[in-house]
C-alpha positions as CSV (number, residue, x, y, z in Angstrom):
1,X,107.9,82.7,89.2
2,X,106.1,79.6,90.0
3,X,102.6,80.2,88.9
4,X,102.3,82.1,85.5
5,X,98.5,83.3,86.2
6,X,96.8,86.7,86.4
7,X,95.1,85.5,89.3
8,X,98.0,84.6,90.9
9,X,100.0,88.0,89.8
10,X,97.9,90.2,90.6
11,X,97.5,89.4,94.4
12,X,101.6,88.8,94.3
13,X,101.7,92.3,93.3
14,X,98.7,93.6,95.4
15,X,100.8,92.2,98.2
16,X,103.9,93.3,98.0
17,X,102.5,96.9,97.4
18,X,100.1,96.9,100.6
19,X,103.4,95.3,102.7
20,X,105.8,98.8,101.3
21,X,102.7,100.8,102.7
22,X,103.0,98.8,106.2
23,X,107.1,99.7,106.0
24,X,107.3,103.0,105.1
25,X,103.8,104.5,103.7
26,X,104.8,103.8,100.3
27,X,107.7,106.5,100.2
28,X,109.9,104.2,98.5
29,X,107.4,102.8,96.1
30,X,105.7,106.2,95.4
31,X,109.7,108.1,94.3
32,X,109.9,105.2,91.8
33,X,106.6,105.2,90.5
34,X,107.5,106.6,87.4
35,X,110.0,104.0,86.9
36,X,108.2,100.7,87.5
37,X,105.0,102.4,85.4
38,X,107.4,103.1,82.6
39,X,109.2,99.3,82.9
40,X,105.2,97.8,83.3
41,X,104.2,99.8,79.9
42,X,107.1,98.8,77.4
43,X,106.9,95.1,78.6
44,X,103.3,95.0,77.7
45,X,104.0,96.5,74.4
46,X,107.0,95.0,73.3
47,X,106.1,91.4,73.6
48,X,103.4,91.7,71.7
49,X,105.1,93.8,68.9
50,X,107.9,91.1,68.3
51,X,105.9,87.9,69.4
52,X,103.0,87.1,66.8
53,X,102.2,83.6,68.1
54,X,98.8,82.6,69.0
55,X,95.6,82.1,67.1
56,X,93.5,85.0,68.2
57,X,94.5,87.7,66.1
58,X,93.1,91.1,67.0
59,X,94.2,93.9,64.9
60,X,97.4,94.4,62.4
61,X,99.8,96.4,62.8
62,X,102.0,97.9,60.7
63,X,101.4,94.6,58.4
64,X,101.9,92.1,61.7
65,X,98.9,90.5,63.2
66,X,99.0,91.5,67.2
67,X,97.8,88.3,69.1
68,X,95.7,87.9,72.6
69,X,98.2,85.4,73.7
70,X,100.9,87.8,72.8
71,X,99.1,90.5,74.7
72,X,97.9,88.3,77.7
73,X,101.4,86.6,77.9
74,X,103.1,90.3,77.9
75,X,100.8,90.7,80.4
76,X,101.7,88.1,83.1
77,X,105.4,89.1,82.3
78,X,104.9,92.6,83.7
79,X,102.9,91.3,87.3
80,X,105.6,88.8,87.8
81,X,108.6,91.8,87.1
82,X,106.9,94.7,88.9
83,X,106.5,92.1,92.0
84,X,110.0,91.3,92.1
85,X,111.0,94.7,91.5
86,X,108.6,95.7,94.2
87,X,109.3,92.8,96.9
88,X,112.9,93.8,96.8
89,X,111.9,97.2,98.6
90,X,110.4,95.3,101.2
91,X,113.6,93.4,101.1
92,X,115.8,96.5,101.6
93,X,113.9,97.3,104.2
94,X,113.8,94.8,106.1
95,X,117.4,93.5,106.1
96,X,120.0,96.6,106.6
97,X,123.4,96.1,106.0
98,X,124.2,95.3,109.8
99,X,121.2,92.4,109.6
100,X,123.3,91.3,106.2
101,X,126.5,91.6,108.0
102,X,125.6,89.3,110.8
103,X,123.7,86.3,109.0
104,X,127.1,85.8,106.3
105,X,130.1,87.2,107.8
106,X,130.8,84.9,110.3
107,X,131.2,82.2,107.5
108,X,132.0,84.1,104.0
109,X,133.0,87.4,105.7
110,X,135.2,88.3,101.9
111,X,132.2,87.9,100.0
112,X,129.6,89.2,102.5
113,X,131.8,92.2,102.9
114,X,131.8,92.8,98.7
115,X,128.1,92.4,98.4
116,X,127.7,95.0,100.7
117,X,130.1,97.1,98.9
118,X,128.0,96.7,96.0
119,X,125.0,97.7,97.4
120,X,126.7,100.8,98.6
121,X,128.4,101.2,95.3
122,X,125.7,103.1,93.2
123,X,124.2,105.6,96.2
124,X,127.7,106.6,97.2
125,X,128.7,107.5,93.1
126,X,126.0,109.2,92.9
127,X,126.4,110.8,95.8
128,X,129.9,111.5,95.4
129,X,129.1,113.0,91.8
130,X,126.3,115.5,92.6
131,X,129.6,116.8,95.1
132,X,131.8,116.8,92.5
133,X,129.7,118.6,90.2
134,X,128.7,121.3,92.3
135,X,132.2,122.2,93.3
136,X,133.2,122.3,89.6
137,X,130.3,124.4,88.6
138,X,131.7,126.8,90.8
139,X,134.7,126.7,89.0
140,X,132.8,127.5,85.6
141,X,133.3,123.9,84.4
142,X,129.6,122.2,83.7
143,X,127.9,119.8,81.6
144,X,124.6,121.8,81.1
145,X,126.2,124.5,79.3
146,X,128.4,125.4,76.2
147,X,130.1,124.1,73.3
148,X,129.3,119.5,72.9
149,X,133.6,119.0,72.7
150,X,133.7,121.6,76.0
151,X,130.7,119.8,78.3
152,X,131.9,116.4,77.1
153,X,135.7,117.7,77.8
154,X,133.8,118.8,81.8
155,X,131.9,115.3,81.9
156,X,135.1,113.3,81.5
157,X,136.9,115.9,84.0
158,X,134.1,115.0,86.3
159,X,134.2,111.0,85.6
160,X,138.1,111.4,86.6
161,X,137.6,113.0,89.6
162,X,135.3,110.8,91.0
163,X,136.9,107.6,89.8
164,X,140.3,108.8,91.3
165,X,138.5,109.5,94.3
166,X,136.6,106.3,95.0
167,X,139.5,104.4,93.6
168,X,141.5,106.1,96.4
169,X,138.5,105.6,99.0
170,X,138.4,101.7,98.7
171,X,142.3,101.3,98.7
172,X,142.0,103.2,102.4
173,X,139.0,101.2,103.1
174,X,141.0,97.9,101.9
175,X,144.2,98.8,104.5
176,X,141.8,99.7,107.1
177,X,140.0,96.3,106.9
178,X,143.2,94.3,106.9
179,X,145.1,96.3,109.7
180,X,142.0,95.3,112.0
181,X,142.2,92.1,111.3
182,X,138.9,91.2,109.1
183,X,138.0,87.7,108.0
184,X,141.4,86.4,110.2
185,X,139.2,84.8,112.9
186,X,135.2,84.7,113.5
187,X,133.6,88.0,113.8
188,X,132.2,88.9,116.6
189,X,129.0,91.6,116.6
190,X,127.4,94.2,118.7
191,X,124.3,93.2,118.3
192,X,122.8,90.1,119.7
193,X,120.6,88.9,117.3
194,X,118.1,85.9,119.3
195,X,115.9,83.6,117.5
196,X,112.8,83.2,119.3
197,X,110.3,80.1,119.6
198,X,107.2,82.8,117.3
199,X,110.5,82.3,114.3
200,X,110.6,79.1,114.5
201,X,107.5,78.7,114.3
202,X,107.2,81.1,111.2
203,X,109.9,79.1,109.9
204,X,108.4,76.1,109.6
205,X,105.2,77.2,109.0
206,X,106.8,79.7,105.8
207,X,108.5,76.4,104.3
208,X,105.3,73.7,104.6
209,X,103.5,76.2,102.4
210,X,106.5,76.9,99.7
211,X,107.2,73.5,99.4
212,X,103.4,72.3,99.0
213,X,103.3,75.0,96.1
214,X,106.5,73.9,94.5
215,X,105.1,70.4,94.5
216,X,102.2,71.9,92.9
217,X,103.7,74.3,90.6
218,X,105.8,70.7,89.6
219,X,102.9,68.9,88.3
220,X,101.7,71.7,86.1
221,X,98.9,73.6,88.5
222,X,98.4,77.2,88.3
223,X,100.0,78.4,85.4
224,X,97.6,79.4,82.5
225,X,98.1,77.7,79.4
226,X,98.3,80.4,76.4
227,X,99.9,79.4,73.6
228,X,98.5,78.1,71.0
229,X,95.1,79.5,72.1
230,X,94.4,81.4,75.7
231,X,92.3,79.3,77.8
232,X,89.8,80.2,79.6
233,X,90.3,81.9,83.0
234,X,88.4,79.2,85.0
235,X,90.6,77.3,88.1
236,X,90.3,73.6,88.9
237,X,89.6,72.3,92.6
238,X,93.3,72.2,93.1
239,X,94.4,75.4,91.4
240,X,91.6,77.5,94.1
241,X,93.5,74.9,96.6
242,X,96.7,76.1,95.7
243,X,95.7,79.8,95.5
244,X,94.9,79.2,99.4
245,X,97.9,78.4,100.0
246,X,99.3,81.4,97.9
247,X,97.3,83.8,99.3
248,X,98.5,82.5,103.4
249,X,102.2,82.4,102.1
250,X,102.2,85.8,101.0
251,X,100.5,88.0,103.5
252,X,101.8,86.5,106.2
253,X,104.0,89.1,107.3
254,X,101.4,91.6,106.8
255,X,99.2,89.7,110.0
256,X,102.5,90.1,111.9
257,X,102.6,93.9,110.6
258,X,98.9,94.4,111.1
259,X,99.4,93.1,114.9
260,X,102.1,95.3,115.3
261,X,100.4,98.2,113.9
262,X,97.1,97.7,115.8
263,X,99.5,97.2,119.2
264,X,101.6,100.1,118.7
265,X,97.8,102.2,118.4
């Protein structure tokens, strides 16, 4: 978000795909592979489709001239997406819903409590529907088969059922939350998080690099200028400086995971 260059980018994303492999081997990242290819693919090609700025024209088509700054700024769209996309894996996780729990509740337990309900929201439907439609394709009602008006009569069916049900699910969850008191007094929890002198440490260390890149990114360093002509790749002294700095602020944690993972072997 800060430094719009492929240089940049492309270790973000490198990054954030090596740390997934540290979490979990890449399970996460390799079941939606398909998805962030497919996201990646129509960013690159819609931007230049719709945006014909820039000077360097390269080919027409269908009567519009199709740009390299078009191209290379479609281009710099899709790292910085797919890296967001990707880091939020890591996210996930890395903070589970009882890690979530503990850093909010004590002090916006109503709104802690929703997000997590949120989060949950989707899986559970999902979940919740596959159950519904198996039990109702054993009562001969399906959407894959028949008549349109009689599979969209079984898709409604199968939208009532489960929004009766979860409707019914959150008012229980609602009366069970209230009759044991929540977000009356401070929560207490089970676990006992500690916050030792090595996250301090990390802390501070962590927020001397992000500011010294904001301040940076401020005065226009590391972003590559492409419109109205694509300059050249080349970085100044402080742009390589400021790569550094990038480059220690973002695998960080995969030292601490490489330690760990070297340790536990």
């Amino acid at each position: 978000m800060l430094f719009l260059h492929p240089y940049f980018l492309i270790t973000a994303l490198i990054s954030v795909v090596l740390l997934n492999i540290f979490h979990d081997r890449g399970k996460k990242l390799r079941k939606g592979l398909f998805f962030y290819i497919f996201i990646g693919i129509v960013i690159l090609i819609i931007n230049p489709l719709f945006s014909h700025r820039g000077a360097t024209i390269l080919f027409y088509f269908l009567d519009q001239p199709i740009t390299l700054e078009s191209i290379m700024y479609g281009f710099l769209i899709m790292l910085s997406i797919l890296t967001i996309l990707i880091a939020f894996l890591s996210f996930n996780f890395t903070i589970s819903e009882d890690k979530f729990m503990y850093l909010f509740s004590s002090f916006a337990p109503k709104t802690t409590l929703l997000i997590m309900m949120t989060f949950r929201f989707v899986p559970l439907l999902k979940r919740r529907l596959m159950e519904i439609t198996v039990v109702q394709k054993a009562n001969g009602i399906s959407v894959m088969s028949g008549a349109l008006k009689q599979r969209a009569k079984a898709g409604i069916s199968l939208l009532h059922i489960l929004l009766t049900w979860s409707l019914e699910d959150a008012i229980q969850t609602a009366d069970s939350m209230k009759a044991r008191g929540y977000g009356l007094g401070k929560r207490s929890s089970f676990y006992t998080y500690r916050f030792y002198n090595q996250d301090i440490f990390l802390l501070i260390w962590l927020s001397v690099l992000l500011i010294v890149l904001f301040i940076i990114a401020l005065f226009g360093q590391g972003s590559l200028e492409i419109y109205p002509q694509l300059e050249a790749l080349q970085m100044s002294r402080i742009e390589y400086t400021a790569f550094g700095l990038f480059f220690l602020f973002l695998f960080t944690p995969h030292i601490i995971e490489g330690r760990e993972l070297l340790r536990w072997h």
